[in-house]
PyMOL Python script that loads the backbone (N, CA, C, O; Angstrom):
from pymol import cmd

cmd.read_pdbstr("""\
ATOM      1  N   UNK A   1      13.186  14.990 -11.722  1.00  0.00           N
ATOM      2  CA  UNK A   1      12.797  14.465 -10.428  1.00  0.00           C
ATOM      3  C   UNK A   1      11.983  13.180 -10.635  1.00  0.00           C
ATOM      4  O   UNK A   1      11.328  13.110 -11.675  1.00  0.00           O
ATOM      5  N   UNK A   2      11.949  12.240  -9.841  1.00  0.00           N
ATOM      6  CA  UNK A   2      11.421  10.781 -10.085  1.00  0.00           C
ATOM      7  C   UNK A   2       9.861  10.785  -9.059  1.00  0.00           C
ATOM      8  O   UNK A   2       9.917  11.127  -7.877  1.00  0.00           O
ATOM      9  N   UNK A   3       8.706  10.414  -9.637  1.00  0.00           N
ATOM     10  CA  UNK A   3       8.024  10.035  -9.137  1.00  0.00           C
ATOM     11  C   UNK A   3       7.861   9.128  -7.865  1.00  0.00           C
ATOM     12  O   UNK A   3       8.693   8.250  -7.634  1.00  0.00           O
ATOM     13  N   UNK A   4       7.220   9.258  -7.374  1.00  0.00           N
ATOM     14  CA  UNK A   4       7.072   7.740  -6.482  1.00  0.00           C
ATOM     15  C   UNK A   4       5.430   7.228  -6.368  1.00  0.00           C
ATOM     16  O   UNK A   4       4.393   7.557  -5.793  1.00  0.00           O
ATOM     17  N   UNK A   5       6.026   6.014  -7.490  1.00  0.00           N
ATOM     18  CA  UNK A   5       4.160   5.190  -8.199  1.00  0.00           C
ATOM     19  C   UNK A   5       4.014   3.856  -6.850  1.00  0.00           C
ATOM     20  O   UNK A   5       3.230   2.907  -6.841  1.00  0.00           O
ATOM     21  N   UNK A   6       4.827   4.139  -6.048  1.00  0.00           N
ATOM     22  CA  UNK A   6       4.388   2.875  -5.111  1.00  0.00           C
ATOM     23  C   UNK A   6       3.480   1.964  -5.063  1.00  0.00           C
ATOM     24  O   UNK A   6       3.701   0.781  -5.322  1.00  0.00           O
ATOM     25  N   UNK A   7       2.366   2.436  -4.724  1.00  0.00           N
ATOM     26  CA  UNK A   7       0.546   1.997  -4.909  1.00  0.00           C
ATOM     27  C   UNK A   7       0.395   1.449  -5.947  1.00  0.00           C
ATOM     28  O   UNK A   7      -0.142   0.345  -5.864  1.00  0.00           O
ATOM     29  N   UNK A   8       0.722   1.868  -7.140  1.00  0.00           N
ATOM     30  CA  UNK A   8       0.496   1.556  -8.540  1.00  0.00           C
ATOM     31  C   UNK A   8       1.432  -0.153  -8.770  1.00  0.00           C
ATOM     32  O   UNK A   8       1.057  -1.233  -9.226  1.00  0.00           O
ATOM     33  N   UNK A   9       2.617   0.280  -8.256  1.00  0.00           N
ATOM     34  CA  UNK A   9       3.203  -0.870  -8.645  1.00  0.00           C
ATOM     35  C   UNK A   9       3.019  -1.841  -7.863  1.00  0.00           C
ATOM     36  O   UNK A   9       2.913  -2.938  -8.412  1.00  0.00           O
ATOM     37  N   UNK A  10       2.937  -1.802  -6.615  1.00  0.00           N
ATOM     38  CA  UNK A  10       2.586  -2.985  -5.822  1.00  0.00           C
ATOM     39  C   UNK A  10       1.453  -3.698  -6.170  1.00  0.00           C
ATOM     40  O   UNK A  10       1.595  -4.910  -6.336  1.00  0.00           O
ATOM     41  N   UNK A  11       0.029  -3.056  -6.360  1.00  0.00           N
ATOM     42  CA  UNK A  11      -0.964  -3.730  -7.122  1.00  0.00           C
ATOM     43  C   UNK A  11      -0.387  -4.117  -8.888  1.00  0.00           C
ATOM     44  O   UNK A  11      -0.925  -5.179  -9.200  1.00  0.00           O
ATOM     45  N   UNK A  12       0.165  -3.786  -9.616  1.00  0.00           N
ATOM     46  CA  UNK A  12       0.997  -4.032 -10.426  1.00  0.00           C
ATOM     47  C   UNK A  12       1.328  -5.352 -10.579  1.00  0.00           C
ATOM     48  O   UNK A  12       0.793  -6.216 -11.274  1.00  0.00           O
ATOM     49  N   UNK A  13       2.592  -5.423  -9.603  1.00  0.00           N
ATOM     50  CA  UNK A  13       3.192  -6.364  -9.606  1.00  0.00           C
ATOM     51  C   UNK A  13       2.766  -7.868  -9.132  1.00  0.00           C
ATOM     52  O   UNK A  13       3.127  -8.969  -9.549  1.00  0.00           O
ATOM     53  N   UNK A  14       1.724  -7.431  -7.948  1.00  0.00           N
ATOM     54  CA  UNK A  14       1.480  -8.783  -7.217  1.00  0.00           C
ATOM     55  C   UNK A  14       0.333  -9.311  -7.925  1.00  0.00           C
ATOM     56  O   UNK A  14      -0.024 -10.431  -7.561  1.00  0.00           O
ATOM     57  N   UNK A  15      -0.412  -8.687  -8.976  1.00  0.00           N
ATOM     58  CA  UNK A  15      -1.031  -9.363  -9.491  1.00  0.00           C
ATOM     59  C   UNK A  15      -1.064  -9.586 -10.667  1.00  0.00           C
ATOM     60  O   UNK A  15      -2.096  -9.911 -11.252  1.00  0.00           O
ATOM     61  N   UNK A  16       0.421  -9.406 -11.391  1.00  0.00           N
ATOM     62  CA  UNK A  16       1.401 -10.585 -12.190  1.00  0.00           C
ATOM     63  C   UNK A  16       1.627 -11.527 -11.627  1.00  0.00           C
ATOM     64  O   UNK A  16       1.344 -12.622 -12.112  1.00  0.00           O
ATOM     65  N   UNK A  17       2.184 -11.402 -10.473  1.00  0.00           N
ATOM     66  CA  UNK A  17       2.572 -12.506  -9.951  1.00  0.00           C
ATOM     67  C   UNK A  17       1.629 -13.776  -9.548  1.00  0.00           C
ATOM     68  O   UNK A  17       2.007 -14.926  -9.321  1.00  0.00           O
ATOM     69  N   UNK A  18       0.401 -13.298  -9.523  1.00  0.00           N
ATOM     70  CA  UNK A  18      -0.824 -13.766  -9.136  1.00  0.00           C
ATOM     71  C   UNK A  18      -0.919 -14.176  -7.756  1.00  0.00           C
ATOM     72  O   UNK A  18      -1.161 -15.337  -7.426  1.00  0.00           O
ATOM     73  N   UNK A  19      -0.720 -13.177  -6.906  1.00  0.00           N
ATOM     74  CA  UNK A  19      -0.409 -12.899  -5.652  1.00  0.00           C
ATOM     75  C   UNK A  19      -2.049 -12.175  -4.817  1.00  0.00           C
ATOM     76  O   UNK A  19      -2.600 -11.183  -5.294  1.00  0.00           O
ATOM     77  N   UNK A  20      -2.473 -12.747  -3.833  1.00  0.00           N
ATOM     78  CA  UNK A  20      -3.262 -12.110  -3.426  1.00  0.00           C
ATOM     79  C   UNK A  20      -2.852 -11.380  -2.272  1.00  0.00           C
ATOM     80  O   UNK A  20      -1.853 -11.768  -1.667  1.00  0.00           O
ATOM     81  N   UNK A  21      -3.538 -10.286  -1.844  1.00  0.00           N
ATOM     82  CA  UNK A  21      -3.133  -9.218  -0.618  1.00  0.00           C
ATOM     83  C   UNK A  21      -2.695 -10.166   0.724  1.00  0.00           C
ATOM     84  O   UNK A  21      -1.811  -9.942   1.550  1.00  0.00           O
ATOM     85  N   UNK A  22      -3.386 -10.999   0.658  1.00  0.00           N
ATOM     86  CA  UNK A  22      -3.466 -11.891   2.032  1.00  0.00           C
ATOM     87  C   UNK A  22      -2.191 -12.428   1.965  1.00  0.00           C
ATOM     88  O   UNK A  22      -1.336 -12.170   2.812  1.00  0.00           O
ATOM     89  N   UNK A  23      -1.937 -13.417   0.680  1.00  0.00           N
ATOM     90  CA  UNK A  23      -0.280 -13.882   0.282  1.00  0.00           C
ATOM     91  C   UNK A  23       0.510 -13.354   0.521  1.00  0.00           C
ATOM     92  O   UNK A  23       1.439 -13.860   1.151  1.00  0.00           O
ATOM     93  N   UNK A  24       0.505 -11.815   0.045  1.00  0.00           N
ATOM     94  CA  UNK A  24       1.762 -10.825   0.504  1.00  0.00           C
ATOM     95  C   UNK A  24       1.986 -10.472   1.666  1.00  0.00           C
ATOM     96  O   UNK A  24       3.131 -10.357   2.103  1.00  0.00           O
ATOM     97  N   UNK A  25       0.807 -10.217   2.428  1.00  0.00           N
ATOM     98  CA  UNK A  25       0.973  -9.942   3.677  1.00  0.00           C
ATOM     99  C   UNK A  25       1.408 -11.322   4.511  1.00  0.00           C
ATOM    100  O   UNK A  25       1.881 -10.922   5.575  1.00  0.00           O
ATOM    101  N   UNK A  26       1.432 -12.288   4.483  1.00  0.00           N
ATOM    102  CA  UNK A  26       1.699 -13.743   5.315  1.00  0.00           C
ATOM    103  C   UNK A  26       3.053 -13.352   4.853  1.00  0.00           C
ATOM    104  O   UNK A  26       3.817 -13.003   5.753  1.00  0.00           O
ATOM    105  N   UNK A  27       3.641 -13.332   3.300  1.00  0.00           N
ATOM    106  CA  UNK A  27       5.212 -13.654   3.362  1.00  0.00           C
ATOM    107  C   UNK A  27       5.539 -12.251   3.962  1.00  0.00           C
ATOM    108  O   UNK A  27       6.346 -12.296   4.890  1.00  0.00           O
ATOM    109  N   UNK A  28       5.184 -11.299   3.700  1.00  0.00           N
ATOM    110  CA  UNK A  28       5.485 -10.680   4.716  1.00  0.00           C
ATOM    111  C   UNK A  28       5.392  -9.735   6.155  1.00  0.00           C
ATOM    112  O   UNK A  28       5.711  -8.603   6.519  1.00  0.00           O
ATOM    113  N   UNK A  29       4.714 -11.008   6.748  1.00  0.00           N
ATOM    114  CA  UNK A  29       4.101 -10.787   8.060  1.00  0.00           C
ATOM    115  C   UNK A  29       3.807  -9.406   8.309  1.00  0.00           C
ATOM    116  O   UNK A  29       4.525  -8.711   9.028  1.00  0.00           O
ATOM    117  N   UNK A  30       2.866  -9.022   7.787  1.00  0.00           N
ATOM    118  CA  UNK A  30       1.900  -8.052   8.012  1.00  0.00           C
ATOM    119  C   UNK A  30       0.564  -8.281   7.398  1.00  0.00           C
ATOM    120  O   UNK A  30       0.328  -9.262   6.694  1.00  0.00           O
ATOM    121  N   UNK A  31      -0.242  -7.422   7.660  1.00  0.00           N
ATOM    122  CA  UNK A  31      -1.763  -7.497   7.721  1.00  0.00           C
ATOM    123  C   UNK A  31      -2.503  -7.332   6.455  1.00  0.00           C
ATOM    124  O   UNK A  31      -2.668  -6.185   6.039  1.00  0.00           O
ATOM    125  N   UNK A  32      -2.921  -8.233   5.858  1.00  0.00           N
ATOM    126  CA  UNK A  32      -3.839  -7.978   4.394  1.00  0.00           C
ATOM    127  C   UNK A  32      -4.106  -6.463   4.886  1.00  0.00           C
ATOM    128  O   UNK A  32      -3.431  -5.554   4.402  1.00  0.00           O
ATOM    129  N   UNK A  33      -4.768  -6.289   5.533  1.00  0.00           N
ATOM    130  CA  UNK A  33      -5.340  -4.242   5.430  1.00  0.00           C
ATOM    131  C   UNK A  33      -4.183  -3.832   4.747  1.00  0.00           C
ATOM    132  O   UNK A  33      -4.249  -3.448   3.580  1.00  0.00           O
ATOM    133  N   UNK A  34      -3.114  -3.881   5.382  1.00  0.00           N
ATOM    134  CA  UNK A  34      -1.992  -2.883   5.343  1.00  0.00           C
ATOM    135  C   UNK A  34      -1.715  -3.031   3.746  1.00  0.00           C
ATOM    136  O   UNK A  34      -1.693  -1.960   3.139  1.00  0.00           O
ATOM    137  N   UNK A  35      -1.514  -4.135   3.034  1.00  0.00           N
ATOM    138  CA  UNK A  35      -1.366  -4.004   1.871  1.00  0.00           C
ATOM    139  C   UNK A  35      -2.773  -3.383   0.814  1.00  0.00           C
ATOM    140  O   UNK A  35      -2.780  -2.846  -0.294  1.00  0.00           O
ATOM    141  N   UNK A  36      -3.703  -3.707   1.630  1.00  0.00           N
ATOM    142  CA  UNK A  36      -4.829  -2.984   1.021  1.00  0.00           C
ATOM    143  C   UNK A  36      -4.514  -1.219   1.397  1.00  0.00           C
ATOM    144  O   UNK A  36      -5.138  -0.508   0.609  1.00  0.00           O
ATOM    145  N   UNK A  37      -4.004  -0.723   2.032  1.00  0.00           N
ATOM    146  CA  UNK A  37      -4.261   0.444   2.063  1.00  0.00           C
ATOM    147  C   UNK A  37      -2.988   1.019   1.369  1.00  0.00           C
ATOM    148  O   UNK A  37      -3.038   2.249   1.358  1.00  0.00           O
ATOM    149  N   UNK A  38      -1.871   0.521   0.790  1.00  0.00           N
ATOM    150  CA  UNK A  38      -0.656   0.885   0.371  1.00  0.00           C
ATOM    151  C   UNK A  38      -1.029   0.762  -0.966  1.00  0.00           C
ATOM    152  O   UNK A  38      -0.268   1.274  -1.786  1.00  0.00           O
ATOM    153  N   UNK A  39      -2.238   0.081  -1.453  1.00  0.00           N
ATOM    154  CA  UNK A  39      -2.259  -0.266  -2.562  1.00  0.00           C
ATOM    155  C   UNK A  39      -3.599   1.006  -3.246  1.00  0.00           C
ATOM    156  O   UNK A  39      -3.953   1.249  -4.400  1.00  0.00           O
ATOM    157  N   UNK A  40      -4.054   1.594  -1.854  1.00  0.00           N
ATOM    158  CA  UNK A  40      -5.040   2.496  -1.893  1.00  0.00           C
ATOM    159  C   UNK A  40      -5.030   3.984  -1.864  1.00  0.00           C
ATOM    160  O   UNK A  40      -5.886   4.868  -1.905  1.00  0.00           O
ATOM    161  N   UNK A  41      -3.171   3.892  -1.741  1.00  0.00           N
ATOM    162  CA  UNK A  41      -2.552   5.349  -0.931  1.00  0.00           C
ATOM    163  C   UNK A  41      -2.710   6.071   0.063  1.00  0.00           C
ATOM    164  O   UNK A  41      -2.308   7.225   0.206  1.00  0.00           O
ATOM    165  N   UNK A  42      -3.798   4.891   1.409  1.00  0.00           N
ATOM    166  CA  UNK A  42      -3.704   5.538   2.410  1.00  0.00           C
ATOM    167  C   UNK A  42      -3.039   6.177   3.128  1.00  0.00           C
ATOM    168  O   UNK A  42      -3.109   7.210   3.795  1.00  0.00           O
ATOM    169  N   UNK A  43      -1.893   4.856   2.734  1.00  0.00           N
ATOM    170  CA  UNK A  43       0.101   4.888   3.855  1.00  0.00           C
ATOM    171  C   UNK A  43       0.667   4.392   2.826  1.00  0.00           C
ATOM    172  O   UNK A  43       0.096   3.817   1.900  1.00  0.00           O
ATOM    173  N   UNK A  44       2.313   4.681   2.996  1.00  0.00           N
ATOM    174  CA  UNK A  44       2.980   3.389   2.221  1.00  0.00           C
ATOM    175  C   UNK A  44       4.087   2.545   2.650  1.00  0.00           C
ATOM    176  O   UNK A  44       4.712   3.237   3.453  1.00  0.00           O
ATOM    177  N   UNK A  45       4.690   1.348   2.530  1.00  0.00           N
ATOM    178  CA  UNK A  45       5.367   0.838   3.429  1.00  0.00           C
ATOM    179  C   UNK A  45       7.053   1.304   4.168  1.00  0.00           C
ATOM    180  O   UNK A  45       7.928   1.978   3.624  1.00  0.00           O
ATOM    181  N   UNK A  46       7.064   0.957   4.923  1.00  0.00           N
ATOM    182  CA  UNK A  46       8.361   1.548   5.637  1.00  0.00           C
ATOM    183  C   UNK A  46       9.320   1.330   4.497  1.00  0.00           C
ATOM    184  O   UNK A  46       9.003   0.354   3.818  1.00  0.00           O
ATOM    185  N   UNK A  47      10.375   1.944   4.105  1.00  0.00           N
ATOM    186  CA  UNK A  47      11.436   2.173   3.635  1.00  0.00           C
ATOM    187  C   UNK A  47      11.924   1.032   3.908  1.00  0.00           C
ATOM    188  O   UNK A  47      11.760   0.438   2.842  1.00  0.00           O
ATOM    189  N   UNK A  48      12.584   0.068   4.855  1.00  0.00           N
ATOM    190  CA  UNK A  48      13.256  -1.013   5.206  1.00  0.00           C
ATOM    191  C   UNK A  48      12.454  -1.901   4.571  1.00  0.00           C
ATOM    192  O   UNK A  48      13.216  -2.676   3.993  1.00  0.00           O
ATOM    193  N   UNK A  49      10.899  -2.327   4.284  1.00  0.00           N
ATOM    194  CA  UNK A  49      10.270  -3.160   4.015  1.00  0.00           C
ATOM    195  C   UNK A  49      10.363  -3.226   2.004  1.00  0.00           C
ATOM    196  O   UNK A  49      10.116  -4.204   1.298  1.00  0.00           O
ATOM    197  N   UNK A  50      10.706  -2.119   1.653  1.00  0.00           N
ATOM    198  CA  UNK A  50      10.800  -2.059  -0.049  1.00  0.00           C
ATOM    199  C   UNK A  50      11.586  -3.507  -0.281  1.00  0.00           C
ATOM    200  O   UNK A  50      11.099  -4.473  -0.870  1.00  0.00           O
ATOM    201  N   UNK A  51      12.750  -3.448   0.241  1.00  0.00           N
ATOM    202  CA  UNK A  51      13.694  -4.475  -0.591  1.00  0.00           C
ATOM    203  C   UNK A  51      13.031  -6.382  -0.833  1.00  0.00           C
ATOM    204  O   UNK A  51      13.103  -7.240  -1.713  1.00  0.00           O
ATOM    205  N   UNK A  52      12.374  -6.239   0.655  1.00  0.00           N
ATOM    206  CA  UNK A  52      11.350  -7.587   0.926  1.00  0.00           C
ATOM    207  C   UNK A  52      10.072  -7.687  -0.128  1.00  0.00           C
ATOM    208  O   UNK A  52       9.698  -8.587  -0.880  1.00  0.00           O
ATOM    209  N   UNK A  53       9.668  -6.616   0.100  1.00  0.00           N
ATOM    210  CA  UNK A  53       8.498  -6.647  -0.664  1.00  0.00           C
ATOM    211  C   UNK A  53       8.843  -6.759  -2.517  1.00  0.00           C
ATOM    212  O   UNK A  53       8.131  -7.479  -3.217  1.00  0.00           O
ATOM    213  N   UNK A  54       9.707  -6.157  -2.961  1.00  0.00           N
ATOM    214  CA  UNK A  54       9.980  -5.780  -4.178  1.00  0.00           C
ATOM    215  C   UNK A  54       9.932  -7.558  -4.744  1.00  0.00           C
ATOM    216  O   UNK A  54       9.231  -7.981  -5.663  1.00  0.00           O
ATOM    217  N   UNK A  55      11.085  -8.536  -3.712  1.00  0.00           N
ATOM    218  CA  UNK A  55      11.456  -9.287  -4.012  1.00  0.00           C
ATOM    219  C   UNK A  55      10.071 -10.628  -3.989  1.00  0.00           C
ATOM    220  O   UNK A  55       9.958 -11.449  -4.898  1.00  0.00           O
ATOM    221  N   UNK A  56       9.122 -10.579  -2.735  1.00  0.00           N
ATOM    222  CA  UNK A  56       8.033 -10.935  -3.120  1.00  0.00           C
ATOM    223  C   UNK A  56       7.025 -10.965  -4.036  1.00  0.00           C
ATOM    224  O   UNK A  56       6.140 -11.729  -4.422  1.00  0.00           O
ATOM    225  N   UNK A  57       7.587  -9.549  -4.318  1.00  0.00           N
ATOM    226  CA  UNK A  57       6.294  -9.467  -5.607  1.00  0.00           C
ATOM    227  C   UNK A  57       6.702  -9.596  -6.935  1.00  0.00           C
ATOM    228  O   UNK A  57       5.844  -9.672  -7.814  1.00  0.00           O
ATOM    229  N   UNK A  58       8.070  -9.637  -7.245  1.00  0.00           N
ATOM    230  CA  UNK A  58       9.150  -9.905  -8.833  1.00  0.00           C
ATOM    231  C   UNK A  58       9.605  -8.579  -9.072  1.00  0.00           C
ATOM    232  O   UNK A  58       9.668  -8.469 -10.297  1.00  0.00           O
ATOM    233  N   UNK A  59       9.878  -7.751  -8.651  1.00  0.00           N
ATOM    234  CA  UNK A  59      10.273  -6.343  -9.230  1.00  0.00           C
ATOM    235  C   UNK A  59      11.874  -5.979  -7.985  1.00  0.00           C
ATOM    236  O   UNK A  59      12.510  -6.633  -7.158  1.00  0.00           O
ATOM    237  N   UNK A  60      11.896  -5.041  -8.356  1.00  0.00           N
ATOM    238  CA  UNK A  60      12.920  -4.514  -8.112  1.00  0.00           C
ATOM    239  C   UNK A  60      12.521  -3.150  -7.179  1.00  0.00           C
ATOM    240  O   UNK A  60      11.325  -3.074  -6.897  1.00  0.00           O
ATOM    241  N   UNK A  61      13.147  -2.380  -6.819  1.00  0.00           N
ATOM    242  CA  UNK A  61      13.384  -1.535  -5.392  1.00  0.00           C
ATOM    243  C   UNK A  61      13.202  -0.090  -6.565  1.00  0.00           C
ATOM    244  O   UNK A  61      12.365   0.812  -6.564  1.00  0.00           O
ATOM    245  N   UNK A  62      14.080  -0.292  -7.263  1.00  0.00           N
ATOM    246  CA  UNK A  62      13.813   1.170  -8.244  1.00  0.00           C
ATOM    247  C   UNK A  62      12.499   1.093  -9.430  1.00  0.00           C
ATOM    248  O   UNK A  62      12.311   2.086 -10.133  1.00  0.00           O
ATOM    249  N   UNK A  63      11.827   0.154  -9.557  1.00  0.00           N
ATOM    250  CA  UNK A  63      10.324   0.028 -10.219  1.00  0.00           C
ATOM    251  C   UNK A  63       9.783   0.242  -9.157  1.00  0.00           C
ATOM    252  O   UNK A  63       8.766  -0.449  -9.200  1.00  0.00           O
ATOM    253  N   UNK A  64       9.812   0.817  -8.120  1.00  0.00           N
ATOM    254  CA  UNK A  64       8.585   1.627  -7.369  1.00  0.00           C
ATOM    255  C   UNK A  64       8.300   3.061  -7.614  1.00  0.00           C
ATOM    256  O   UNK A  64       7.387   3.750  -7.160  1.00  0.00           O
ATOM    257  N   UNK A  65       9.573   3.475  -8.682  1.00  0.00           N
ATOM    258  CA  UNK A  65       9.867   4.818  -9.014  1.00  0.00           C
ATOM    259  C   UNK A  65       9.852   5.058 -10.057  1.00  0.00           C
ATOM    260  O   UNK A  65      10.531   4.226 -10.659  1.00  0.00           O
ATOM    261  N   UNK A  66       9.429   5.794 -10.716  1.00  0.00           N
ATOM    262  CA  UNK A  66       9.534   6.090 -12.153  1.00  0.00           C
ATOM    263  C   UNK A  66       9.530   7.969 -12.420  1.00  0.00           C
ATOM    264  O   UNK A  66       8.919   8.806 -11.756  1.00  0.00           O
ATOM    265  N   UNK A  67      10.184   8.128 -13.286  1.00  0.00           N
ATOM    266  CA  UNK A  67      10.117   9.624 -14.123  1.00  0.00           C
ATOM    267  C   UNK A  67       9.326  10.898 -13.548  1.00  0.00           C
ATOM    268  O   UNK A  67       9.306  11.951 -14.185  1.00  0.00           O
TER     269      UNK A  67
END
""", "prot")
cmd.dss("prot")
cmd.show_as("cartoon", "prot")
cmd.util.cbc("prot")
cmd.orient("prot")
């Protein structure tokens, strides 16, 4: 069965990318919080929003998942 590291990788990734919360959220019009709290495991983002986000941040749709 595959994990789901969501949280992990989004902070992960966007700050390889050297991406700040605010950055991600402008490209993709939503709210610095919201990425602060996905990144906190409050919530996590809608299913439709993975493929956008993955591609904002350099990763891929299945590196939100692991083992």
């Amino acid at each position: 069965m595959r994990k789901v590291i969501v949280s992990q990788k989004i902070k992960e990734f966007r700050t390889r990318e050297r991406l700040t919360q605010a950055q991600v959220a402008e490209l993709l019009d939503i709210s610095a919080q919201a990425i602060s709290k996905w990144e906190r495991e409050e919530c996590y983002p809608d299913i439709t929003l993975l493929p956008i986000l993955a591609d904002t941040i350099g990763c891929k749709v299945d590196d939100f998942f692991g083992e």
